[in-house]
Phi, psi and omega in degrees: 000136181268139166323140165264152194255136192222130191255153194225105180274127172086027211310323186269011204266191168300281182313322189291323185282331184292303197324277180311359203253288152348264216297309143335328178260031183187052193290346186273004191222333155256160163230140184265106214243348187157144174251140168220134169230197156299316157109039168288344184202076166307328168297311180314291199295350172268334163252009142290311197289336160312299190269356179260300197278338179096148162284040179238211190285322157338301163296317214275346183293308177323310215273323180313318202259345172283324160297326174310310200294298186319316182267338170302344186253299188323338187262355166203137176313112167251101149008277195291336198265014206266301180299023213220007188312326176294348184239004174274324157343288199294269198313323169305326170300333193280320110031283190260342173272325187272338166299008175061060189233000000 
């Protein structure tokens, strides 16, 4: 049976930390696939993300293609992200943290 892949929203609150602490106990049956929080502590989340996705070419691809993504979008108005302009910040730090940048 393949791990289901699971991304865990709000990741540093109570439920999110539990969420991971489970799921963390049951690697044959999850994969932890992305992390998000509020973005009150962007460190916490780059090392849930350390310890949830490894610190390997996987993670680091992720955190690579999501910057990537911030600046290809930054340079031309997209419709659907303007409601969402306060939180793009907060992954970009998360981001930026865990690639150590």
């Amino acid at each position: 049976m393949n791990p289901r892949s699971v991304v865990v929203l709000g990741s540093t609150g109570s439920i999110g930390t539990q969420a991971l602490d489970v799921l963390g106990r049951h690697p044959d049956r999850f994969r932890v696939t992305g992390l998000s929080a509020g973005g009150a502590d962007p460190a916490a989340v780059a090392a849930q993300a350390a310890a949830a996705l490894g610190d390997d070419a996987g993670a680091r691809g992720y955190y690579e293609r999501l910057l990537a993504a911030f600046e290809t979008e930054a340079e031309k108005p997209v419709p659907e992200y303007s409601d969402h302009a306060q939180i793009l910040p907060v992954y970009r730090s998360e981001a930026r943290a865990f690639l150590g940048r």
